[in-house]
PQR file with spaces between the fields and no chain letter, atoms N, CA, C, O and H, PARSE charges and radii, in Angstrom:
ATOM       1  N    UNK     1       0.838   -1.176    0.000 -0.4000 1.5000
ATOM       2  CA   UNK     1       0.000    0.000    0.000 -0.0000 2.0000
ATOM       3  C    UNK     1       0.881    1.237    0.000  0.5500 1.7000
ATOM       4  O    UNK     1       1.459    1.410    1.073 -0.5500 1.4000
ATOM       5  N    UNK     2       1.115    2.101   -0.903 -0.4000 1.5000
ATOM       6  CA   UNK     2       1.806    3.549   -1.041 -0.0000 2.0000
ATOM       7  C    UNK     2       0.800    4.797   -0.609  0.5500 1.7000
ATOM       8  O    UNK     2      -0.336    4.902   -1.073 -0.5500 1.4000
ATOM       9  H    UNK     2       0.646    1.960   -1.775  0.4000 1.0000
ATOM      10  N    UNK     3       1.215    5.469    0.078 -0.4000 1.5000
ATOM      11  CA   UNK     3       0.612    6.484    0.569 -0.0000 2.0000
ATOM      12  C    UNK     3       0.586    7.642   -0.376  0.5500 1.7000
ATOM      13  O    UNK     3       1.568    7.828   -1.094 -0.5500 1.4000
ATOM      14  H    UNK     3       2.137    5.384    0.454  0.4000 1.0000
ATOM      15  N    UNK     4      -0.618    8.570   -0.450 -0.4000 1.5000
ATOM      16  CA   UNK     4      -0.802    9.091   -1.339 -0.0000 2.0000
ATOM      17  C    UNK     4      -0.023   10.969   -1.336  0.5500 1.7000
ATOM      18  O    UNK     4      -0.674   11.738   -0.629 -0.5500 1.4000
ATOM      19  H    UNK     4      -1.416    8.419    0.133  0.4000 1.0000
ATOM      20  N    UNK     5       0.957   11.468   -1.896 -0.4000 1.5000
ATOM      21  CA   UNK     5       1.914   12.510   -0.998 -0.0000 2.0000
ATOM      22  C    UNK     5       0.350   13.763   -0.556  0.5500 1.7000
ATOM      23  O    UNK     5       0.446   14.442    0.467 -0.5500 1.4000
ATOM      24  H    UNK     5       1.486   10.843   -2.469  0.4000 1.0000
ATOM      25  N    UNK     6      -1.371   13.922   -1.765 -0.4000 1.5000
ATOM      26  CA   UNK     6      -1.873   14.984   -1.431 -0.0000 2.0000
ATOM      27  C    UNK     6      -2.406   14.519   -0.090  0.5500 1.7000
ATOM      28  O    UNK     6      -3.043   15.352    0.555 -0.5500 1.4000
ATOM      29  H    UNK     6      -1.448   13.370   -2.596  0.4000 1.0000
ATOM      30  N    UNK     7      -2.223   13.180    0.477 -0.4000 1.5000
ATOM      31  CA   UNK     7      -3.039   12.712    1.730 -0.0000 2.0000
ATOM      32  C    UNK     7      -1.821   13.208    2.892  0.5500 1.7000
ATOM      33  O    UNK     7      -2.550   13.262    3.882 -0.5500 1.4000
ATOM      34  H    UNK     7      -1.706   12.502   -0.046  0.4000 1.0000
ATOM      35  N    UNK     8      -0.701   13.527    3.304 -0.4000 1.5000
ATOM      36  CA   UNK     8       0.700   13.892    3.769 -0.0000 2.0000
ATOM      37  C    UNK     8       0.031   15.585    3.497  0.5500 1.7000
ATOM      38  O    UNK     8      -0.167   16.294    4.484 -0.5500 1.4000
ATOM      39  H    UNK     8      -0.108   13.483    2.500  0.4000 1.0000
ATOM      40  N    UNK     9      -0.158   15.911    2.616 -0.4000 1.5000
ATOM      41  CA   UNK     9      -0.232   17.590    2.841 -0.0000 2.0000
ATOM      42  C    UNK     9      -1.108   18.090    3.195  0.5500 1.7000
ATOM      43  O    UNK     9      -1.073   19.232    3.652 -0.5500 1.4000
ATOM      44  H    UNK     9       0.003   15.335    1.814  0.4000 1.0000
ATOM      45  N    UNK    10      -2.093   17.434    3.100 -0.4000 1.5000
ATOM      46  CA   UNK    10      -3.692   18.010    3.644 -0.0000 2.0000
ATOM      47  C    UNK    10      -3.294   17.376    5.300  0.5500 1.7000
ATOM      48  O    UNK    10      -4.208   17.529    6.110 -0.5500 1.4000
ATOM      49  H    UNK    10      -2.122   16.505    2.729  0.4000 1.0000
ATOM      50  N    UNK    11      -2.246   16.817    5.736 -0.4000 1.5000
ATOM      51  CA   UNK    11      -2.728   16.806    7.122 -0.0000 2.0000
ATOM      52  C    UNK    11      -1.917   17.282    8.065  0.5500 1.7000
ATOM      53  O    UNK    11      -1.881   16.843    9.214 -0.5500 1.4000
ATOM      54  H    UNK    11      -1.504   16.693    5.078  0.4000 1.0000
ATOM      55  N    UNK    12      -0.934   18.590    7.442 -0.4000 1.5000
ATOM      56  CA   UNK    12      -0.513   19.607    7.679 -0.0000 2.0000
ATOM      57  C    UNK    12      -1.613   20.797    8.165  0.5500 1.7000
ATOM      58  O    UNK    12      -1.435   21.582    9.096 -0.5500 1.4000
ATOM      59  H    UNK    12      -0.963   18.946    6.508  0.4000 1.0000
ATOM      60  N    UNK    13      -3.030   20.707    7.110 -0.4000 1.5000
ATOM      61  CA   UNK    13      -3.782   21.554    7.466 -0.0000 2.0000
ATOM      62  C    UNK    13      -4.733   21.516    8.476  0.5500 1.7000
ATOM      63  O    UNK    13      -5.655   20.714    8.624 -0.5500 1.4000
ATOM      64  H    UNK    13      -3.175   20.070    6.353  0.4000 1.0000
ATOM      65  N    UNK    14      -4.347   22.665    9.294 -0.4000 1.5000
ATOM      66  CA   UNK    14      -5.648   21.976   10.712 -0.0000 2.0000
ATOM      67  C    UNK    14      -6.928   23.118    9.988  0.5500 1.7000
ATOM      68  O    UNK    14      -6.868   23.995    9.127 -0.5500 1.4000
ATOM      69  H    UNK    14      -3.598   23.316    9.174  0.4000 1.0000
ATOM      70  N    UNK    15      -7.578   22.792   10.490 -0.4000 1.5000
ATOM      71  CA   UNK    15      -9.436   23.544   10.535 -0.0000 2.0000
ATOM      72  C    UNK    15      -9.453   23.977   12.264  0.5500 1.7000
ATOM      73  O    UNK    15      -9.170   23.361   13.291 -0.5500 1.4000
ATOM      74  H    UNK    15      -7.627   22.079   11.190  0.4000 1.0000
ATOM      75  N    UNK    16      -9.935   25.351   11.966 -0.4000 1.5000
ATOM      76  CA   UNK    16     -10.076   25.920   12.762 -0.0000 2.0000
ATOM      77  C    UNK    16     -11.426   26.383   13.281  0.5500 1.7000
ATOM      78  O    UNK    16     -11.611   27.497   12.791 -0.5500 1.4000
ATOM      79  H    UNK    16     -10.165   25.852   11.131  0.4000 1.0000
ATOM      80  N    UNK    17     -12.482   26.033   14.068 -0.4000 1.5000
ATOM      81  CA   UNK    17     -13.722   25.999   14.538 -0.0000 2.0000
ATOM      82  C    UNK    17     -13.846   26.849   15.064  0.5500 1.7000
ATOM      83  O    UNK    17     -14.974   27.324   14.928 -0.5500 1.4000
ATOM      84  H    UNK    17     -12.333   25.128   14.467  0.4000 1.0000
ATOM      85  N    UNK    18     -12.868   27.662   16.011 -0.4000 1.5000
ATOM      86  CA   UNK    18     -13.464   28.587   17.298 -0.0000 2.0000
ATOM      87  C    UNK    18     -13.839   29.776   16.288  0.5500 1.7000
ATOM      88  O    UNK    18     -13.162   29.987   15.282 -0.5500 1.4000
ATOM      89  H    UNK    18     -11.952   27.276   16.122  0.4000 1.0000
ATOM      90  N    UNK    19     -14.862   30.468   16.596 -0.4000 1.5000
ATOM      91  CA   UNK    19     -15.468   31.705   16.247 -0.0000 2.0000
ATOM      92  C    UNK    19     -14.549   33.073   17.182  0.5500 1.7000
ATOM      93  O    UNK    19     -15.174   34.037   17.625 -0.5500 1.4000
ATOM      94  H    UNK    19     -15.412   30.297   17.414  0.4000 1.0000
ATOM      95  N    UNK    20     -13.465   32.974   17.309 -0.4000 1.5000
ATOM      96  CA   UNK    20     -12.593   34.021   18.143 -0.0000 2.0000
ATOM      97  C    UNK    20     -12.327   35.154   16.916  0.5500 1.7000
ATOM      98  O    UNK    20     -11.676   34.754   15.950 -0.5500 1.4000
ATOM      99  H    UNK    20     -12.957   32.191   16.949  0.4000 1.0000
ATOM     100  N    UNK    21     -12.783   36.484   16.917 -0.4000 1.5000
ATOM     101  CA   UNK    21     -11.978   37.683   16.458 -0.0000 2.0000
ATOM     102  C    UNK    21     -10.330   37.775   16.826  0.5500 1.7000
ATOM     103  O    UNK    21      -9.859   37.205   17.811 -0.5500 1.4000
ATOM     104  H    UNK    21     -13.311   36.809   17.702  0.4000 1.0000
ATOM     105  N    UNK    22      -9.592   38.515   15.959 -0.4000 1.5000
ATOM     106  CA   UNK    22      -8.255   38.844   16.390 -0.0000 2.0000
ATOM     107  C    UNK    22      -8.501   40.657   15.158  0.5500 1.7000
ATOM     108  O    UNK    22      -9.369   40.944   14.333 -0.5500 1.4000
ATOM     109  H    UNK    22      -9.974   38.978   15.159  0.4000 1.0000
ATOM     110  N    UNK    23      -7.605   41.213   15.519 -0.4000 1.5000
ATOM     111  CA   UNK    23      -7.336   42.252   15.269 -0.0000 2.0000
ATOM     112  C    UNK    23      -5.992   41.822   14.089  0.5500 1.7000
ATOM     113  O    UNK    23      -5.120   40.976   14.285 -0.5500 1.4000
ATOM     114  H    UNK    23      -6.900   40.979   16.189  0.4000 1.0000
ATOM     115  N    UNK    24      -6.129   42.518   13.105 -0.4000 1.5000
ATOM     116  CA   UNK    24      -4.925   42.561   11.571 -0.0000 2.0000
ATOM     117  C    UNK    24      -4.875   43.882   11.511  0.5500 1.7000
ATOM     118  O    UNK    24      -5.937   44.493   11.383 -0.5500 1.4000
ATOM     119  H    UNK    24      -6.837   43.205   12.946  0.4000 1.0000
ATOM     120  N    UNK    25      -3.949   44.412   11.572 -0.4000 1.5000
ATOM     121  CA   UNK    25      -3.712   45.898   10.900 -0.0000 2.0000
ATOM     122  C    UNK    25      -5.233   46.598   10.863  0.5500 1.7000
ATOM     123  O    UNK    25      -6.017   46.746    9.925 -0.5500 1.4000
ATOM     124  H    UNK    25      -3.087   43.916   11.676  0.4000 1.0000
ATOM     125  N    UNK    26      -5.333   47.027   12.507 -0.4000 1.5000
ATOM     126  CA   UNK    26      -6.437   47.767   13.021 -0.0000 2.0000
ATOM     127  C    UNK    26      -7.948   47.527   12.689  0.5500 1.7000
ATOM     128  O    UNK    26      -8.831   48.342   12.958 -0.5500 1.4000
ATOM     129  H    UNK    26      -4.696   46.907   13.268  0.4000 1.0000
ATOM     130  N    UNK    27      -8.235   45.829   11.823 -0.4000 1.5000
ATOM     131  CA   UNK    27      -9.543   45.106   11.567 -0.0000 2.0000
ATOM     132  C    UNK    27     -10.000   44.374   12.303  0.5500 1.7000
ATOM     133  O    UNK    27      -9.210   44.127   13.214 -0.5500 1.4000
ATOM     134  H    UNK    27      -7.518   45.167   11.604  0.4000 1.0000
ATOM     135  N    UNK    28     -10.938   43.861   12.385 -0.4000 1.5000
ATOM     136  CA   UNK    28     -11.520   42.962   12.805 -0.0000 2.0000
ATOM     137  C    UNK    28     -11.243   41.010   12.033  0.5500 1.7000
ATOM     138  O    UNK    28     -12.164   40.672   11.288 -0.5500 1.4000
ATOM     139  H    UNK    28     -11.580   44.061   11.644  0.4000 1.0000
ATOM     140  N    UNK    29     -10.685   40.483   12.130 -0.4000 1.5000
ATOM     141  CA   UNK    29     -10.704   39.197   11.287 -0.0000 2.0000
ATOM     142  C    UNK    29     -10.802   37.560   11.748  0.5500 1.7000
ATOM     143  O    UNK    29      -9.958   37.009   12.455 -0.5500 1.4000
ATOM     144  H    UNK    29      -9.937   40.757   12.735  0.4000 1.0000
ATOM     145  N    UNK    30     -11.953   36.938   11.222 -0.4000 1.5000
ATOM     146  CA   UNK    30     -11.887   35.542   11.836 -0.0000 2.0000
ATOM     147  C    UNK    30     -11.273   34.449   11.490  0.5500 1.7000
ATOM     148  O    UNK    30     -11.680   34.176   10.361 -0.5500 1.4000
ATOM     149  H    UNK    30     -12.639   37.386   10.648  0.4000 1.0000
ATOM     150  N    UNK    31     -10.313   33.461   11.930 -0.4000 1.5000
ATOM     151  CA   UNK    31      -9.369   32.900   11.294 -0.0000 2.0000
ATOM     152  C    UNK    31     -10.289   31.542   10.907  0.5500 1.7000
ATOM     153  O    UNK    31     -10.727   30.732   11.724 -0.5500 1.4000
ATOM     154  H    UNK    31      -9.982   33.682   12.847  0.4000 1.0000
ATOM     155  N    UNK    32     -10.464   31.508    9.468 -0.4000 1.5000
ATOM     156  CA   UNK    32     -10.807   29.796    8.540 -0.0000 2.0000
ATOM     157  C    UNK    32     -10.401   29.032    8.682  0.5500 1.7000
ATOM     158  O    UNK    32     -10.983   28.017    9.063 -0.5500 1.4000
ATOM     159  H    UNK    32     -10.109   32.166    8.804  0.4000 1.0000
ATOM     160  N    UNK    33      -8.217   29.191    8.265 -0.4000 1.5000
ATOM     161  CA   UNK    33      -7.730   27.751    8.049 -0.0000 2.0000
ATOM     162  C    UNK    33      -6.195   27.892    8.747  0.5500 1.7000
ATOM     163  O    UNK    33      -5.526   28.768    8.199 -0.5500 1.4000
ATOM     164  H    UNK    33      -7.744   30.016    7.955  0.4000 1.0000
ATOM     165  N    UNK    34      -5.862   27.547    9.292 -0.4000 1.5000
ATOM     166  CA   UNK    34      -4.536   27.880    9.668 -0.0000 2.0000
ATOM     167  C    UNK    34      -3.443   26.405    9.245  0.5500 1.7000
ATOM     168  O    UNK    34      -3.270   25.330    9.819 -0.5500 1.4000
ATOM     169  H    UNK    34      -6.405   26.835    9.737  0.4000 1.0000
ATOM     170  N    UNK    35      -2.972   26.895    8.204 -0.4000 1.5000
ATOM     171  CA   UNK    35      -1.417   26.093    7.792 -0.0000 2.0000
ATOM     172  C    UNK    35      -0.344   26.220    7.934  0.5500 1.7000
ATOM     173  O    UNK    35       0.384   27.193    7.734 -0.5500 1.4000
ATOM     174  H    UNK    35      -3.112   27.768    7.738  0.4000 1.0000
ATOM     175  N    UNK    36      -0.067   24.844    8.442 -0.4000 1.5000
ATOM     176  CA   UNK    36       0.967   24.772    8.935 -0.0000 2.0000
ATOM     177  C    UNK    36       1.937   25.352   10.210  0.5500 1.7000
ATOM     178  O    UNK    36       3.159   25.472   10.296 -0.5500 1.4000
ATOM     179  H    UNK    36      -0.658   24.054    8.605  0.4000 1.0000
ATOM     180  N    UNK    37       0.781   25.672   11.205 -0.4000 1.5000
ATOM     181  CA   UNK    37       0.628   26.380   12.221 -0.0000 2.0000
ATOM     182  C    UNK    37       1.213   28.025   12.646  0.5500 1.7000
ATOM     183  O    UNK    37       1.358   28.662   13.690 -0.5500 1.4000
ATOM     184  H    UNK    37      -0.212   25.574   11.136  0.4000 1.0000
ATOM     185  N    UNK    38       1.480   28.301   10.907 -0.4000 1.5000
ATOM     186  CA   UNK    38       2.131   29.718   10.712 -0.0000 2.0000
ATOM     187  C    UNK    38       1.182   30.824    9.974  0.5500 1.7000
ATOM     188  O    UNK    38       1.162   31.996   10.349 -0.5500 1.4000
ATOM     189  H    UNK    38       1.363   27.783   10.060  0.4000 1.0000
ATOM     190  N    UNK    39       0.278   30.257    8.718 -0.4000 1.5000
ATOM     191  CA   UNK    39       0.149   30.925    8.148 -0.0000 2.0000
ATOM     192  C    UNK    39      -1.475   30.747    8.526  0.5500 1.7000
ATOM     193  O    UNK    39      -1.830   29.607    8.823 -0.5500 1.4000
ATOM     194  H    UNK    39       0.295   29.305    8.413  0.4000 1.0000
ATOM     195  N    UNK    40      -2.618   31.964    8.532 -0.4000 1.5000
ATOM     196  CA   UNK    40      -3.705   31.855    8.579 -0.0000 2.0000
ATOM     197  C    UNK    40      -4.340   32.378    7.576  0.5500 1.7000
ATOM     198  O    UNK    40      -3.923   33.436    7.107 -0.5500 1.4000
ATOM     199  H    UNK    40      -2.330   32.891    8.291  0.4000 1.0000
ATOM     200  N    UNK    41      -5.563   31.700    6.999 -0.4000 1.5000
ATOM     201  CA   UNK    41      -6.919   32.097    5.931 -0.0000 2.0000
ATOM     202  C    UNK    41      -7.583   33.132    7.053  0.5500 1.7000
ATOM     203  O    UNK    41      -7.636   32.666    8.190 -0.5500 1.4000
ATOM     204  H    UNK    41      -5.902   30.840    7.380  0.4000 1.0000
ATOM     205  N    UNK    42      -7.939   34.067    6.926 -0.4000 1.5000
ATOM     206  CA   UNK    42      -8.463   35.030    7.244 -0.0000 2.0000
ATOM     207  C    UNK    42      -9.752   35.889    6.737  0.5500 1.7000
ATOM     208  O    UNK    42      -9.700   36.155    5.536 -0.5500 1.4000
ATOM     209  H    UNK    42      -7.896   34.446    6.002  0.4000 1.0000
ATOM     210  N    UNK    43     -10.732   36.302    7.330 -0.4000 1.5000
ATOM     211  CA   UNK    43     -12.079   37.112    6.636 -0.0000 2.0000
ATOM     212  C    UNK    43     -11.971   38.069    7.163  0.5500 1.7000
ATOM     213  O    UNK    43     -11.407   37.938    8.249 -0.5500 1.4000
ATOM     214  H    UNK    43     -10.774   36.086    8.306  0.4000 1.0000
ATOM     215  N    UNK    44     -12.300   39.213    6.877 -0.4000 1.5000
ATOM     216  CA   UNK    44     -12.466   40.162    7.504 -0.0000 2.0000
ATOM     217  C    UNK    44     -13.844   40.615    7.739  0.5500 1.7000
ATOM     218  O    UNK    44     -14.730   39.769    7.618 -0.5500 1.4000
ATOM     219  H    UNK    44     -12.758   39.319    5.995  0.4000 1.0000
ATOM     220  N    UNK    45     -14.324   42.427    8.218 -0.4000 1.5000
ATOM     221  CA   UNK    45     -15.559   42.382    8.475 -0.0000 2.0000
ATOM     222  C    UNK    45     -16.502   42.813    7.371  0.5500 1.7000
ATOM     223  O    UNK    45     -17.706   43.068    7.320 -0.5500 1.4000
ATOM     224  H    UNK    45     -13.604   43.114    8.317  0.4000 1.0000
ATOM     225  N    UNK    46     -14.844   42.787    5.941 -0.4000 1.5000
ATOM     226  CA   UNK    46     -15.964   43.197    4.541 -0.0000 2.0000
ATOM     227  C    UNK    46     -16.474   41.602    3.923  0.5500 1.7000
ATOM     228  O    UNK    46     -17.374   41.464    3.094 -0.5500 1.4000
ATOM     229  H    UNK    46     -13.867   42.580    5.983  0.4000 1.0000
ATOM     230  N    UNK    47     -15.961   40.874    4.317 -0.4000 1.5000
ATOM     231  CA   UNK    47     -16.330   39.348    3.685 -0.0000 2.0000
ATOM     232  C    UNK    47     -14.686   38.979    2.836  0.5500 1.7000
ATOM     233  O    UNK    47     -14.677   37.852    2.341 -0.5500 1.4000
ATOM     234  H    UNK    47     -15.230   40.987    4.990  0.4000 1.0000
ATOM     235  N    UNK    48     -13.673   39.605    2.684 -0.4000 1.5000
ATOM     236  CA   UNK    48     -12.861   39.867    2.241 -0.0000 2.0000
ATOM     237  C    UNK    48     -11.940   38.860    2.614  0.5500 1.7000
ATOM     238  O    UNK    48     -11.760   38.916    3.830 -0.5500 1.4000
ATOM     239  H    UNK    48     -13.680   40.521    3.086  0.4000 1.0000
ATOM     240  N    UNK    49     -10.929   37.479    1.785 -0.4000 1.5000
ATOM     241  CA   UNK    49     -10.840   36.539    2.592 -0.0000 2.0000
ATOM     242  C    UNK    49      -9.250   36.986    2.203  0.5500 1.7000
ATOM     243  O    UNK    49      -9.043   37.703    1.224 -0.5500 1.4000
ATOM     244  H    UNK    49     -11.075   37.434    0.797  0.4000 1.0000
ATOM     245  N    UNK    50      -8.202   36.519    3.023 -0.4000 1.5000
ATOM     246  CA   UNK    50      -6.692   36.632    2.476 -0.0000 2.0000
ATOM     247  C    UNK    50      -5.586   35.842    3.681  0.5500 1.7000
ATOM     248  O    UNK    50      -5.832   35.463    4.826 -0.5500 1.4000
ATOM     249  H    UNK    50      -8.370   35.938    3.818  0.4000 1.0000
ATOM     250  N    UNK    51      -4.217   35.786    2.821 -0.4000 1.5000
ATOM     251  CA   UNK    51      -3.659   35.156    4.418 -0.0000 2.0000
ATOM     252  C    UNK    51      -2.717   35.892    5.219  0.5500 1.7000
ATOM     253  O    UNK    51      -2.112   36.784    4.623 -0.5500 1.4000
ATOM     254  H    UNK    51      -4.018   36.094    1.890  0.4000 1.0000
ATOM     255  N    UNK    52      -2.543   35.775    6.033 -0.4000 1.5000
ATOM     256  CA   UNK    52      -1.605   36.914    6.917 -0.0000 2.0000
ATOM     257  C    UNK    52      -0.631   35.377    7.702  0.5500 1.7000
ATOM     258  O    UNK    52      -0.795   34.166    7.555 -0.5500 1.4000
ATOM     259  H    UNK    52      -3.034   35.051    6.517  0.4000 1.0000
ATOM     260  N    UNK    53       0.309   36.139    8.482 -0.4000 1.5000
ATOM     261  CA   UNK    53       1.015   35.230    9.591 -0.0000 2.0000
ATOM     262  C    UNK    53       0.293   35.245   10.532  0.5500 1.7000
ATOM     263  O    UNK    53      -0.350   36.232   10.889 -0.5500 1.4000
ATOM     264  H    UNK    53       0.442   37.123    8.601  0.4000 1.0000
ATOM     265  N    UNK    54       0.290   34.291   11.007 -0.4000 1.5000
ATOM     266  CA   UNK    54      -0.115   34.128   12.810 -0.0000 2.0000
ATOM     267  C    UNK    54       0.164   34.663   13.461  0.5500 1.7000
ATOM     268  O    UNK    54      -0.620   35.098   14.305 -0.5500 1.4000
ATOM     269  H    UNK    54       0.813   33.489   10.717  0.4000 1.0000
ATOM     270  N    UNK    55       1.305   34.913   13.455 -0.4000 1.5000
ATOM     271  CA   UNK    55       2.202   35.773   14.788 -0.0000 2.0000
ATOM     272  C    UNK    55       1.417   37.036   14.384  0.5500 1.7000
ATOM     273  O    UNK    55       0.858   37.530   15.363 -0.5500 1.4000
ATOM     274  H    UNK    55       1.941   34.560   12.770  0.4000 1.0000
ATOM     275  N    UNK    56       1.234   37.626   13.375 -0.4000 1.5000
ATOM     276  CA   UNK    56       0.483   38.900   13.314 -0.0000 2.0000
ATOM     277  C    UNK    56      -0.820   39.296   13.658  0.5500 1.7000
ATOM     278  O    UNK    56      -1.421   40.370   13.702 -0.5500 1.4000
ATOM     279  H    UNK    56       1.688   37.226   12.579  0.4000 1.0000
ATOM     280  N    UNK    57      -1.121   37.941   13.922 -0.4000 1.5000
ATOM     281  CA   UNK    57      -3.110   38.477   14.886 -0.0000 2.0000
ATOM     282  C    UNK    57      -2.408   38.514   16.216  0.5500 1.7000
ATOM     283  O    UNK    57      -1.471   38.009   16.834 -0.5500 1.4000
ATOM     284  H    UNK    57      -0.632   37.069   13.886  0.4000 1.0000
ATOM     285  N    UNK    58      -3.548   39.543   16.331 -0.4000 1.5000
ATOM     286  CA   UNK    58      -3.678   40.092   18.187 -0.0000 2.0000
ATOM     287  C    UNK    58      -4.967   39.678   18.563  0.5500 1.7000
ATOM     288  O    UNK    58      -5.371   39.882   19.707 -0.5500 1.4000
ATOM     289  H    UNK    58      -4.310   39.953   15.830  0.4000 1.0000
C-alpha cells in the first residue's frame, strides 16, 4: 500500500472551529484555516478573505 503525498499535505492543514476575532492591521478578522501552524486564511468584516502570519493576529 503507497501512501498518497496529497493525503501527507492536507494533514498539515488543521481547521479551525473557534469563532474568536483577532485584530490585523487595526480590523476585525476571523481565522478559517490555519497552515501549517504559521500561516492563517483570514475574513475580515468586509467578507474579504486573504492570508496573513499568525504571529500577526492580536
Amino acid at each position: 500500500m503507497t501512501r498518497n503525498s496529497t493525503t501527507t499535505h492536507s494533514s498539515s492543514l488543521l481547521h479551525n472551529s473557534d469563532n474568536t476575532t483577532y485584530t490585523y492591521n487595526e480590523m476585525q478578522v476571523k481565522i478559517i484555516t490555519v497552515f501549517d501552524e504559521r500561516i492563517a486564511l483570514v475574513e475580515d468584516e468586509n467578507g474579504e478573505v486573504f492570508e496573513v502570519s499568525k504571529d500577526a493576529l492580536r
